[in-house]
C-alpha positions in Angstrom: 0.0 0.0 0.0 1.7 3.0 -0.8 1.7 6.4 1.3 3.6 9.9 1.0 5.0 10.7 4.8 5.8 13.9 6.2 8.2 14.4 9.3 7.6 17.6 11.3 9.8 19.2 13.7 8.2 21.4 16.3 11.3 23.4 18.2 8.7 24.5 21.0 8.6 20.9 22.1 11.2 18.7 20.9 9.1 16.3 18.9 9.5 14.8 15.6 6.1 13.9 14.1 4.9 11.7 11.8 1.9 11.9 9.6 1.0 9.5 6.9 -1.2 10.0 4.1 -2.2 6.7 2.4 -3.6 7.2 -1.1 -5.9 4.3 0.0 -7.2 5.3 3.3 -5.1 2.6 5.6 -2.4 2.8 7.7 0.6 0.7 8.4 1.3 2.1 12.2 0.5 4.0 14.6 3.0 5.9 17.0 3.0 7.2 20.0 5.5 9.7 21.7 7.7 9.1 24.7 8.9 12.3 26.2 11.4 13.6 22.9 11.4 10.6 21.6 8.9 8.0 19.4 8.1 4.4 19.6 5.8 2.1 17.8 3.0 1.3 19.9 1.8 -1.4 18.1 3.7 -4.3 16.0 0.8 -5.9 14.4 3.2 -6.2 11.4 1.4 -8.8 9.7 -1.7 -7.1 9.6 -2.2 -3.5 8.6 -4.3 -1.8 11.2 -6.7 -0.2 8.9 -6.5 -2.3 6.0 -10.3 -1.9 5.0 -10.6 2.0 6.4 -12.3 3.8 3.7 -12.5 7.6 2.6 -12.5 9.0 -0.6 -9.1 10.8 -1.3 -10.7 14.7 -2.6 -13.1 14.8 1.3 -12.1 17.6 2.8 -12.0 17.5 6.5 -10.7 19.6 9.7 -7.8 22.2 10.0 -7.6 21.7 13.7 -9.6 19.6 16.0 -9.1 19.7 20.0 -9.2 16.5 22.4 -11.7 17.5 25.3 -9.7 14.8 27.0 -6.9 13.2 28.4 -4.6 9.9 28.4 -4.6 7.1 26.4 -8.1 8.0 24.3 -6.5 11.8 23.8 -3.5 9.9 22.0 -5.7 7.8 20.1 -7.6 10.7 18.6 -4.2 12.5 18.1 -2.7 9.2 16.6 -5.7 9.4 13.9 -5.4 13.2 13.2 -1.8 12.9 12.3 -2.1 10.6 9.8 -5.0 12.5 8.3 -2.7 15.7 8.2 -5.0 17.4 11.1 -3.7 19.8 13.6 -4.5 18.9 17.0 -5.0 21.0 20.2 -5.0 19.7 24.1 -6.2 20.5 26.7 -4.7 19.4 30.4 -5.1 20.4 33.6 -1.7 21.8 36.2 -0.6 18.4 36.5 -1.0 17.0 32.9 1.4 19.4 31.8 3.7 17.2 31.2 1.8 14.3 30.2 2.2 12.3 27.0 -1.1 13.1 24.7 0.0 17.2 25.7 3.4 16.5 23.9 1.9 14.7 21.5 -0.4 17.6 20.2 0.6 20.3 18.2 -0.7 23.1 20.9 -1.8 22.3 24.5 -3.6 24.5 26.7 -4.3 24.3 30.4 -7.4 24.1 31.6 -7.2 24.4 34.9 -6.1 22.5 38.3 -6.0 18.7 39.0 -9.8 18.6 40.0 -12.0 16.8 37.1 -14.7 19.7 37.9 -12.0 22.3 38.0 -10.2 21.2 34.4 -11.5 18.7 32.4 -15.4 19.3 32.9 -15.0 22.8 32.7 -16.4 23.8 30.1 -16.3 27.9 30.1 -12.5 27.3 30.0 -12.4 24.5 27.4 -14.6 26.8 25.0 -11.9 29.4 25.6 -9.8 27.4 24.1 -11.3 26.4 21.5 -11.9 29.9 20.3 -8.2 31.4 21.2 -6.9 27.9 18.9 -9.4 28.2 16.5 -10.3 24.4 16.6 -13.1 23.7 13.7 -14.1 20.5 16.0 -14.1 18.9 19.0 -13.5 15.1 19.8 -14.0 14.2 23.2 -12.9 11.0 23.9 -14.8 8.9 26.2 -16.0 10.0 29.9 -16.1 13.5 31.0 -18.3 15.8 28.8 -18.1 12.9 26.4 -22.0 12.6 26.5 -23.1 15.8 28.0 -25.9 17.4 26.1 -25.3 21.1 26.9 -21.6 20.9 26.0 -23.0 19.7 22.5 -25.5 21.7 22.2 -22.8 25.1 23.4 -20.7 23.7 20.8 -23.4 24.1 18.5 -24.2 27.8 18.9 -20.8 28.5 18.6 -20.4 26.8 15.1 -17.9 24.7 16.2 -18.7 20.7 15.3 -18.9 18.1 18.2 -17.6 14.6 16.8 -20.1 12.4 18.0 -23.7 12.4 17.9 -26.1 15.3 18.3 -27.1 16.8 21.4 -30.8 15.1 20.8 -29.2 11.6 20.6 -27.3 11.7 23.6 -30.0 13.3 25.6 -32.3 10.2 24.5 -29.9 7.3 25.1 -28.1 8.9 28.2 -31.3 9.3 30.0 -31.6 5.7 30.9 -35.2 6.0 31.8 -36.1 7.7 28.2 -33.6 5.3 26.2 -35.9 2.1 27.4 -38.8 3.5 26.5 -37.3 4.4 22.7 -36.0 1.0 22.6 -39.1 -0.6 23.1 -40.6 0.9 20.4 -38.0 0.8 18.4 -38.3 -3.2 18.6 -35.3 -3.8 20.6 -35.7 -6.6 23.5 -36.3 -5.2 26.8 -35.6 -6.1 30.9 -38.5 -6.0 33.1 -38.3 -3.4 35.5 -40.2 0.3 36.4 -40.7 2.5 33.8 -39.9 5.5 35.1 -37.3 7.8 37.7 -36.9 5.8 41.4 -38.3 8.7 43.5 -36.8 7.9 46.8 -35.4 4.8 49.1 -38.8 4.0 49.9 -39.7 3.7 47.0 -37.0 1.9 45.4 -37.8 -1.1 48.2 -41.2 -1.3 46.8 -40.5 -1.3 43.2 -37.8 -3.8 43.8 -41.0 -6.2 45.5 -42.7 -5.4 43.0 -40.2 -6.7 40.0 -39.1 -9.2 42.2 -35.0 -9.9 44.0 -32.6 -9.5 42.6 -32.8 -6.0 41.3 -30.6 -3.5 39.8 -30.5 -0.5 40.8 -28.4 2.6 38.6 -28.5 5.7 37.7 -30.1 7.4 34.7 -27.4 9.1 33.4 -24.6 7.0 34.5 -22.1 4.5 32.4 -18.8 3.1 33.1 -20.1 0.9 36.1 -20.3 3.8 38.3 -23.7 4.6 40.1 -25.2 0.9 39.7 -25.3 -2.0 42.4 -27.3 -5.1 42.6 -29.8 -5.5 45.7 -31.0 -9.0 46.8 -32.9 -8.1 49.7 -34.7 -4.7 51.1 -31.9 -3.7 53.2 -29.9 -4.0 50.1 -31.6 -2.2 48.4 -31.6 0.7 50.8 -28.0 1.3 50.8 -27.5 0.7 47.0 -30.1 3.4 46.7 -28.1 5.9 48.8 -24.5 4.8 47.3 -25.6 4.5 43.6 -27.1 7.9 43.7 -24.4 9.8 45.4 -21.9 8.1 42.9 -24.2 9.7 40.1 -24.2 13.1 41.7 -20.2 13.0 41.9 -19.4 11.3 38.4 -22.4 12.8 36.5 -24.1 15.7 38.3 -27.3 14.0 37.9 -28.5 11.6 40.4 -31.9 10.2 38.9 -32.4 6.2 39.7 -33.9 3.4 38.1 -34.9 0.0 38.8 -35.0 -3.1 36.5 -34.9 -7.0 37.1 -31.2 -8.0 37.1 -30.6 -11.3 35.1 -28.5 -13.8 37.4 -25.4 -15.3 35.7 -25.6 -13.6 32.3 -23.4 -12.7 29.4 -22.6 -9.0 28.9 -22.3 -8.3 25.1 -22.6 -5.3 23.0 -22.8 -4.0 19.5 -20.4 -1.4 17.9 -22.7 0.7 15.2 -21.7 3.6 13.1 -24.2 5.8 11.7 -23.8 9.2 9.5 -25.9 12.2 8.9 -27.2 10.3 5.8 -29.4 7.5 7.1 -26.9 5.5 7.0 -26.1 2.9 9.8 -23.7 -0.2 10.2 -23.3 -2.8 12.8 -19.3 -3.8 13.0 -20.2 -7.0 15.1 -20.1 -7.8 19.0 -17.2 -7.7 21.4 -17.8 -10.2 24.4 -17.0 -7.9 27.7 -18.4 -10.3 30.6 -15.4 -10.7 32.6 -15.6 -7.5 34.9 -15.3 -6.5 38.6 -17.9 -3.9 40.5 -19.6 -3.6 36.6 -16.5 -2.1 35.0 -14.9 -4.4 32.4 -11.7 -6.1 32.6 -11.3 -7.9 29.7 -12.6 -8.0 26.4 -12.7 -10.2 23.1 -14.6 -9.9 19.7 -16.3 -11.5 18.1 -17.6 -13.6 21.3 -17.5 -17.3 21.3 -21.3 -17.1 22.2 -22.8 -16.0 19.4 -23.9 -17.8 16.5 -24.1 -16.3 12.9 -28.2 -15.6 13.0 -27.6 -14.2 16.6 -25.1 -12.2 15.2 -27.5 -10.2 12.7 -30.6 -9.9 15.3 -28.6 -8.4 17.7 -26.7 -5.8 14.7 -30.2 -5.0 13.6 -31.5 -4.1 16.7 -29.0 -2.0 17.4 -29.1 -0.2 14.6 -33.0 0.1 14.5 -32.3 2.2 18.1 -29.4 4.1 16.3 -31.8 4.9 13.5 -34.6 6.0 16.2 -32.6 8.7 17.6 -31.4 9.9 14.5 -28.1 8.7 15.6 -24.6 10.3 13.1 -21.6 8.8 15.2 -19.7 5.5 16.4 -21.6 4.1 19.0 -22.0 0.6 20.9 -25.4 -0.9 22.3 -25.0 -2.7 24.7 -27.3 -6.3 25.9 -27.1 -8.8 28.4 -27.7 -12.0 27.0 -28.7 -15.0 29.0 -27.7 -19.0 28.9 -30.7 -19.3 26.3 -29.2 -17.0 24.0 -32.2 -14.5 24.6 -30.4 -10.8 24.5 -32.0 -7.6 26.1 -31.4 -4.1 25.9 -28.9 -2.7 28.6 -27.9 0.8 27.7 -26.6 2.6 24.4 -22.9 4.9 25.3 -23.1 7.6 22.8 -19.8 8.2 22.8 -16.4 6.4 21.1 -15.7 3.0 23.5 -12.6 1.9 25.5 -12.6 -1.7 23.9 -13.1 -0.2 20.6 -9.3 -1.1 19.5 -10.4 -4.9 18.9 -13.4 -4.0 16.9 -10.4 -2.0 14.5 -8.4 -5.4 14.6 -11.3 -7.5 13.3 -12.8 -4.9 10.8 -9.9 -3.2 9.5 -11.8 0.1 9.7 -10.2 3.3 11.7 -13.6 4.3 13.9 -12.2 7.6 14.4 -11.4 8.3 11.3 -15.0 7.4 10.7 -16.5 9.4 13.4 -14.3 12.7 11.9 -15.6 11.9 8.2 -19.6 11.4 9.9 -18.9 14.8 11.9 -17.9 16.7 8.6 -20.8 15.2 6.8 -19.5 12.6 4.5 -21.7 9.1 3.9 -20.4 6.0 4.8 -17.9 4.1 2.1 -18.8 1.2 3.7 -22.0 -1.4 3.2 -23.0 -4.2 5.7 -21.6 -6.9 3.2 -18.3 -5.1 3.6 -18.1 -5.7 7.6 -15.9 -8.7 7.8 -15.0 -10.6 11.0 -10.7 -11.4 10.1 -9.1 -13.0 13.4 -9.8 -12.8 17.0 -8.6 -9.9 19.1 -8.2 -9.4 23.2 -8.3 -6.3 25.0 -6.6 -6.8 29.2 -7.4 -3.5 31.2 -4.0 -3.1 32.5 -4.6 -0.9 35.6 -3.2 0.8 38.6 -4.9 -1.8 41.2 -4.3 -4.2 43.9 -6.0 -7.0 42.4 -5.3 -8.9 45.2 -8.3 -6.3 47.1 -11.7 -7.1 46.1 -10.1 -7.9 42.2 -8.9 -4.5 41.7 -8.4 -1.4 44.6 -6.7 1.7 43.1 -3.2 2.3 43.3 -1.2 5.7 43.5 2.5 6.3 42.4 5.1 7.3 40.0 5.9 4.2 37.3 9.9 3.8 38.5 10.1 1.3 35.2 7.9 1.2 32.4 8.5 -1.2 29.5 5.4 -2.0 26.9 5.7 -5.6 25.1 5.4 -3.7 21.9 8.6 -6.5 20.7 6.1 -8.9 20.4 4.5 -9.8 16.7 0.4 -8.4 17.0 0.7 -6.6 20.3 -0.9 -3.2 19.9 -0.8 -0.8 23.8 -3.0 2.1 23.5 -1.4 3.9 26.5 -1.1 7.7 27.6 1.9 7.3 30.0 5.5 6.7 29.9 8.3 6.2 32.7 8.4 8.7 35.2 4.2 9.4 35.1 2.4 9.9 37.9 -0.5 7.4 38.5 -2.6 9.9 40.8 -6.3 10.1 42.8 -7.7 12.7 40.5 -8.0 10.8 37.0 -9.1 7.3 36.2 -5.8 4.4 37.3 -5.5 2.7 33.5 -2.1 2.2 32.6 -2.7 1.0 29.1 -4.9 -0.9 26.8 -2.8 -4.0 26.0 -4.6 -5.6 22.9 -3.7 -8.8 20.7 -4.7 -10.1 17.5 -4.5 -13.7 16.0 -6.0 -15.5 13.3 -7.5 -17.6 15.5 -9.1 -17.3 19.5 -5.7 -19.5 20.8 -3.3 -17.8 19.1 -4.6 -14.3 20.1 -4.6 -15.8 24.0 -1.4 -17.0 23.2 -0.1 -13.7 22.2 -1.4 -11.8 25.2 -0.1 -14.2 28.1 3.5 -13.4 26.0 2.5 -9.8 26.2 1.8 -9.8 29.8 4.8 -11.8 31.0 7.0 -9.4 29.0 5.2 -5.8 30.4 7.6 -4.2 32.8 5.8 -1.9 35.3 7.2 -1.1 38.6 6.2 2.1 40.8 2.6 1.2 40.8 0.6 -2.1 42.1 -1.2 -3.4 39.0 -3.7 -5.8 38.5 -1.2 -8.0 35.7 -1.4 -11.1 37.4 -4.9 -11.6 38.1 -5.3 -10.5 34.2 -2.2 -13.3 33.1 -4.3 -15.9 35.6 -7.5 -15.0 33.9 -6.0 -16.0 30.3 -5.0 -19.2 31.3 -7.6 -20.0 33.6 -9.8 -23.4 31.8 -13.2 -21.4 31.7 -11.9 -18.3 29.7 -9.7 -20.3 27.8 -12.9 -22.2 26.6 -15.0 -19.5 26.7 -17.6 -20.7 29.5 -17.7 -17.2 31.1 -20.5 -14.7 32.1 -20.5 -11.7 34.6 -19.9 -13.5 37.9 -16.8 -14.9 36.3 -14.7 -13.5 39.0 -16.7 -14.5 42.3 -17.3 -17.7 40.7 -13.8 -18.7 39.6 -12.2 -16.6 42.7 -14.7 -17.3 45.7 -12.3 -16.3 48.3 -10.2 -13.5 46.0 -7.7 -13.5 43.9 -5.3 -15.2 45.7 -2.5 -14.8 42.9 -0.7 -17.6 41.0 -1.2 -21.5 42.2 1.9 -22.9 41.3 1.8 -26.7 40.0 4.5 -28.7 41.7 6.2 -28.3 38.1 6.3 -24.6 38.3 6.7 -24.2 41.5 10.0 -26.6 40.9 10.6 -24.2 37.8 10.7 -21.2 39.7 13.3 -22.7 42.4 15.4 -23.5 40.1 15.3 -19.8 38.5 15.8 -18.4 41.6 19.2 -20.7 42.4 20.7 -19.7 39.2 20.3 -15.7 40.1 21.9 -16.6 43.6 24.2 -18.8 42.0 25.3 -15.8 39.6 24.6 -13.1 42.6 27.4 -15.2 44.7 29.7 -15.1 41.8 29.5 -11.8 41.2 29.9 -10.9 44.7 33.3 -12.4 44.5 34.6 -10.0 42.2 37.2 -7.3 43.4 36.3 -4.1 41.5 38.9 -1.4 39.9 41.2 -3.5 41.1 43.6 -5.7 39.4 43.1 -8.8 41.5 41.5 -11.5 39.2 39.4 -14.2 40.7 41.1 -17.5 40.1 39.2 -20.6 39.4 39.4 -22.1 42.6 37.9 -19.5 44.3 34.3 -20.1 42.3 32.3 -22.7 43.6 31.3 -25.4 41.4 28.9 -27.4 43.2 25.9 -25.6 45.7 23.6 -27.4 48.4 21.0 -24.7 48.8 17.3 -24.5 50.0 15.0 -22.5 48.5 11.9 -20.9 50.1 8.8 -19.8 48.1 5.4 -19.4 50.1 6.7 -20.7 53.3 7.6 -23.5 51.9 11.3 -24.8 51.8 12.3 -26.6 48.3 15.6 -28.8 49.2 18.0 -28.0 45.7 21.2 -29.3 44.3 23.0 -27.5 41.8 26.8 -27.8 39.9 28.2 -25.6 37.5 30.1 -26.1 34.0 30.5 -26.0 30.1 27.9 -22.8 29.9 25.4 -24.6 32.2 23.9 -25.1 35.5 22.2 -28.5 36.4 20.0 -27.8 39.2 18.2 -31.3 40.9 15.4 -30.1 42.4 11.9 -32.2 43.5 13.4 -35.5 41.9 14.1 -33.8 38.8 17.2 -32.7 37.0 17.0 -29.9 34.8 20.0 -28.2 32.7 19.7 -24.6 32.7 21.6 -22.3 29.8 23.7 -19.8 32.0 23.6 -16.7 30.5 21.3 -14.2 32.2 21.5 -10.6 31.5 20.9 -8.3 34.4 21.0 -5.1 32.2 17.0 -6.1 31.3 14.3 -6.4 34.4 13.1 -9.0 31.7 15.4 -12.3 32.2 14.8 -15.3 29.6 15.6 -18.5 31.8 16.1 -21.5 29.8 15.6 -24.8 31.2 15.5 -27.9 29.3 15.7 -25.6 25.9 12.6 -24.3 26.7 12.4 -20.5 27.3 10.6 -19.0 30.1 10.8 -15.4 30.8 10.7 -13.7 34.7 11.2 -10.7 36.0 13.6 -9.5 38.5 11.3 -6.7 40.4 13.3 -6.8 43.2 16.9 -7.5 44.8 16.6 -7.5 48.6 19.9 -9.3 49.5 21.3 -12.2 52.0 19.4 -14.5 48.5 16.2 -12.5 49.2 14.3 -11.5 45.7 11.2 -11.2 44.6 10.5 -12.2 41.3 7.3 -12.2 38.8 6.5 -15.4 37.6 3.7 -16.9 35.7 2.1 -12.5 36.3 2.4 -12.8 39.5 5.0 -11.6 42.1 6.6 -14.6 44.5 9.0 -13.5 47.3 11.8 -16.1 47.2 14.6 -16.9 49.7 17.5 -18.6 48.6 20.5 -19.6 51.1 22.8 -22.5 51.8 21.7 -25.4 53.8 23.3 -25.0 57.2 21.8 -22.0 57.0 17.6 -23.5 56.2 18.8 -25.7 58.7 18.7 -22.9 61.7 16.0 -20.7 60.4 13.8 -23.5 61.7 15.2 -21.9 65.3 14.0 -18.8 64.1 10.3 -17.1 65.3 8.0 -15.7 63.4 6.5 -12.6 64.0 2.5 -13.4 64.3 0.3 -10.1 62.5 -1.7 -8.3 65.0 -5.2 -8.3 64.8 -6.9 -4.8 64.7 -10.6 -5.0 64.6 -11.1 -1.9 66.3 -9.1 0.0 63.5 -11.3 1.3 60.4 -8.1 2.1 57.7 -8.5 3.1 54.3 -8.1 0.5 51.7 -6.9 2.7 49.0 -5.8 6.4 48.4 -9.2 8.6 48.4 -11.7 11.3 49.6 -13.5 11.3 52.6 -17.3 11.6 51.2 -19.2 11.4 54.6 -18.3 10.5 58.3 -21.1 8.5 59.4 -20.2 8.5 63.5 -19.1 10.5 66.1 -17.3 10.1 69.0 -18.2 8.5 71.8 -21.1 7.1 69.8 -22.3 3.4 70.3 -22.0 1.1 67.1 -22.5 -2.2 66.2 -20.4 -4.2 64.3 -21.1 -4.1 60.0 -22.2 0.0 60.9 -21.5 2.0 58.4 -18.7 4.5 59.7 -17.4 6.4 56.6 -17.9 7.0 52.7 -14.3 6.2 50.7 -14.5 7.7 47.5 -11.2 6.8 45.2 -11.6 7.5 41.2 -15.2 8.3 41.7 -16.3 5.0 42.9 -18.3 5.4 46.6 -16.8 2.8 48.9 -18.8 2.4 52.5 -16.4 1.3 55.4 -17.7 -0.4 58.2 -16.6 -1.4 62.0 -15.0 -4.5 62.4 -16.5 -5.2 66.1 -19.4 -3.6 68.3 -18.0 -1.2 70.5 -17.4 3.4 71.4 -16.1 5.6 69.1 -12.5 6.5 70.6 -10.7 8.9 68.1 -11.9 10.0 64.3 -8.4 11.2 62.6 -9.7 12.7 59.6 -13.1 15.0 59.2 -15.1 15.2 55.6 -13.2 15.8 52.2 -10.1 14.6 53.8 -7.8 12.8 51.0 -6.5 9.6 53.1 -3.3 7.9 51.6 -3.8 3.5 51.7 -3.4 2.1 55.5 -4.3 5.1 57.0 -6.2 4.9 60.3 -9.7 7.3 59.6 -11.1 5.7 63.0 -10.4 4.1 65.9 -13.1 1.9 68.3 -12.8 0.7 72.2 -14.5 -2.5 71.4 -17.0 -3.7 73.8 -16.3 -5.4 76.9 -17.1 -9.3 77.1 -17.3 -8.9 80.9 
């Protein structure tokens, strides 16, 4: 495919940039900018990324467009413009000013401080900006004022175009009371529930009687997983009533609720459409996004191994029946749950560019925002239904900023120490907005980076990601990697028995990390007495100095123990000819000896086969800890006189604290429920958590006084900090 390409220097910033301009429409690569420099961030090599993108060469288009965003979906958009020859403008707040898409851009202005409400949703400062750049259009992203009607509609009066729908459109489908009732007569498949606004908590309880337990219960405007929660009995329902709606106030600024029948154990799929101001409306096929935690997604695959053929077209022409109803001219997704009988009902339609849509690109071919810019400037779709193709499998992993090792995924703060993307590796595509040195902070959403895979077939895409995510170096942050590399290997995803309870069901107790086999576990001692092995050597080394270490003074044959998860692995190993033969649990392996401590990424090969590990961490006296398999194992190695005594050794026992309420994650203080001296019982609500605008309700541990509140209302808390302390009843 041939393509003219123009490099760029802007002095101001440092950057070289790169814009492509295929005489077909496609692209070859993306890239994406880190700090002065530029990267591929995507080596799907054998497949072009927009291979069946379509525009017609003389379509004009945009001068200048701003991002009304920030992060990985602000370099997206950017990404697109470039190769189109479009100028780009971004906006950031004080602490983005720094950040990757703002380098990226030809001209960035700030916004205002860190606060969402005070920056990014501000939209008296963002339309100053887009007057003083002269911006022609505005994409915003998803999230934020992505689907706000009066930001729209403002953008409207001032003749400036919104790339997305109109203001109508996203008033109908964002209002999640209206949407049902234009579904339904549009002909889409509907979930019993009440057809109207939730008045109040009592009301709510009776509705939810009324429809029948289980019941959930969301807000009107809301999206993302935020504002929604599942009710099983009345009291239940009570305090999802309060939570939900003060989520929706926070996130959205509009705290309307609504009731409907929640369907046990379903399937969550949804349709990608894309409409124009023509009539003209497309489905671009399903992506499977069941596999989520508190409603938000984690992973994501299309096509979904659910859906059969004739399933496939109902549920495309429903959605774009609804699409068609609202007049919709965007890229949209409608979104069902689908139950064990393959019946699908309407869920909710985001009016707004998706987070997973990078794996509907990877199946279709087609650039969506390069389709939403052509649809925003009036052009008709190139493409026909016939012309939608489903080529290969693709997987999206959510890589995030999260303990996943805290009910599946609790935010995590920090600055990323060491940041490496698995960009190496063939059909690996990271739609990311950070780079090494970023802050990870409380104001802004905690996603690291979209990793996404492509294969010809379901396998050899899974195949491709657990490579990716054994070969991502993050450090700095706690991330949710190895519940995401368990998940991919995992015998239900691999065979595609999933639904949205995958994670309680699979996990009943919590992710609990890794479960080595005896073979792995095996594997991983033996890793770990080649790095001490190595480590020992090394240590015997006299530095500018011109002593040499003499042969006899390296050890050639080591009776070590090694210790992972308490438990002590007995291990034999001698050295020679370029090798180390470990004998460890009855088996001997030959290991290749030639690590390379210059890379956090160490290929260990035993037996000839390759296995890759990371060294996160070098604590000394043969203490490491050292990712394996995604997740992160502390490992002690040492000699065995030395396993020997450590049995002499006691352990320190954890205290147990029930009378201290800490914070579980970096937040704001919403609401202090208590005050001192007052008498509460143990599951009592004591305080409202709020971290990246999800409400989390803390409770006591034990009955007993309030002794001591350490931090009042609005409060940010850093994680393990103590917000209350009890006297715990007497037993007497």
């Amino acid at each position: 495919m041939a393509a003219s390409v123009s490099f760029r220097l802007s002095k101001s910033k440092g950057l070289l940039s790169i814009a492509t301009s295929p005489k077909s429409g496609g692209c070859q690569f993306s890239w994406r900018f880190f700090n002065r420099n530029f990267s591929a961030c995507t080596s799907l090599q054998s497949k072009e990324l927009y291979w069946n993108d379509r525009s017609d060469a003389n379509e004009k288009t945009f001068d200048k467009i701003l991002i009304a965003n920030r992060g990985e979906i602000a370099c997206r958009v950017i990404q697109t413009c470039k190769r189109l020859g479009i100028k780009t403008v971004a906006i950031h707040s004080d602490v983005d000013s720094r950040s990757v898409h703002t380098l990226m851009a030809d001209e960035a202005v700030n916004v205002g401080p860190a606060p969402t409400s005070e920056s990014y949703l501000n939209m008296d400062a963002i339309l100053k900006a887009i007057k003083d750049t002269g911006s022609q259009a505005v994409h915003p992203g998803y999230g934020f004022l992505s689907e706000n009607t009066v930001f729209a509609a403002k953008l409207a009066e001032i003749g400036v175009e919104f790339i997305g729908p109109s203001s109508g459109s996203i008033h109908a489908m964002g209002d999640k009371i209206e949407s049902k009732r234009i579904a339904t007569k549009a002909g889409v498949n509907m979930i019993p529930g009440h057809d109207g606004e939730v008045e109040d908590v009592d009301a709510c309880v009776k509705y939810a009687n009324e429809i029948g337990y289980p019941v959930m219960i969301k807000a009107s405007a809301g999206g993302g997983g935020k504002g929604m929660r599942i009710a099983w009995n009345d009291q239940e329902a009570r305090d999802a009533y309060r939570l939900s709606k003060q989520e929706a106030t926070s996130s959205f600024g509009d705290d309307r609720m609504l009731i409907e029948k929640f369907i046990d154990n379903p399937r969550h799929i949804e349709v990608q459409v894309l409409c124009d101001k023509h009539g003209n409306a497309l489905w671009l096929n399903e992506r499977e996004c069941s596999i989520q935690r508190r409603n938000q997604k984690v992973i994501e695959e299309a096509p979904s191994t659910f859906i059969d053929p004739d399933m496939r077209r109902a549920m495309g022409e429903q959605a774009t029946q609804l699409a068609t109803a609202v007049g919709y001219t965007s890229a949209g997704t409608v979104e069902f749950l689908v139950d064990s009988k393959k019946n699908f009902y309407f869920l909710e339609m985001n009016t707004r560019l998706q987070v997973e849509h990078p794996i509907t690109e990877c199946i279709t071919g087609i650039d969506l925002v390069h389709q939403m810019i052509r649809s925003a400037k009036g052009h008709k779709l190139l493409h026909k239904q016939s012309d939608i193709p489903i080529d290969g499998w693709a997987f999206e992993c959510r890589v995030y900023a999260e303990d996943p090792y805290k009910n599946f995924g609790m935010p995590s703060i920090g600055r990323l120490t060491k940041y490496i993307e698995p960009t190496h590796i063939d059909k690996v595509r990271c739609d990311s907005g950070i780079k090494e040195g970023s802050e990870i902070s409380v104001y802004y959403d905690a996603m690291i980076c979209k990793l996404v895979t492509y294969g010809k077939t379901r396998q050899e895409a899974l195949d491709v990601m657990v490579n990716a995510l054994d070969n991502y170096v993050i450090k700095g942050v706690t991330h949710n990697v190895p519940l995401l590399r368990d998940i991919c290997t995992e015998e239900s995803f691999v065979t595609g028995d999933i639904s949205t309870d995958y994670l309680p069901k699979i996990y009943p107790d919590g992710f609990k990390g890794k479960q080595l086999s005896t073979t792995e576990n095996n594997n991983l001692a033996a890793m770990a007495t080649i790095l001490f092995i190595r480590d020992q050597i090394l240590s015997r080394n006299f530095f500018n100095q011109n002593r040499m270490l003499t042969s006899g003074d390296i050890p050639t044959v080591w009776s070590l123990s090694v210790q992972i998860g308490g438990q002590s692995v007995p291990v034999s190993a001698s050295c020679g000819g370029g090798y180390v033969t470990v004998d460890c649990g009855g088996k001997t392996m030959s290991i290749l000896d030639n690590l390379d401590f210059s890379s956090p990424l160490l290929e260990v090969i035993i037996d000839d086969q390759p296995s890759v590990i990371q060294l996160t961490q070098r604590l000394g006296a043969g203490k490491y800890r050292l990712r394996y398999l995604g997740t992160v194992f502390p490992v002690t190695v040492m000699d065995a006189f030395a396993s020997e005594m450590m049995k002499y050794m006691p352990e320190r026992i954890p205290e147990d604290l029930p009378t201290m309420v800490n914070a579980p994650m970096p937040g704001v203080i919403k609401s202090i429920a208590v005050e001192v001296g007052q008498q509460i019982g143990e599951g009592q609500e004591v305080c409202v958590l709020e971290a990246m605008k999800m409400q989390n309700s803390l409770v006591a541990g034990v009955t007993g006084k309030v002794k001591k509140i350490f931090f009042q209302q609005g409060a940010t808390v850093d994680e393990g900090d103590l917000i209350v302390e009890l006297e715990e009843e007497s037993t007497k």
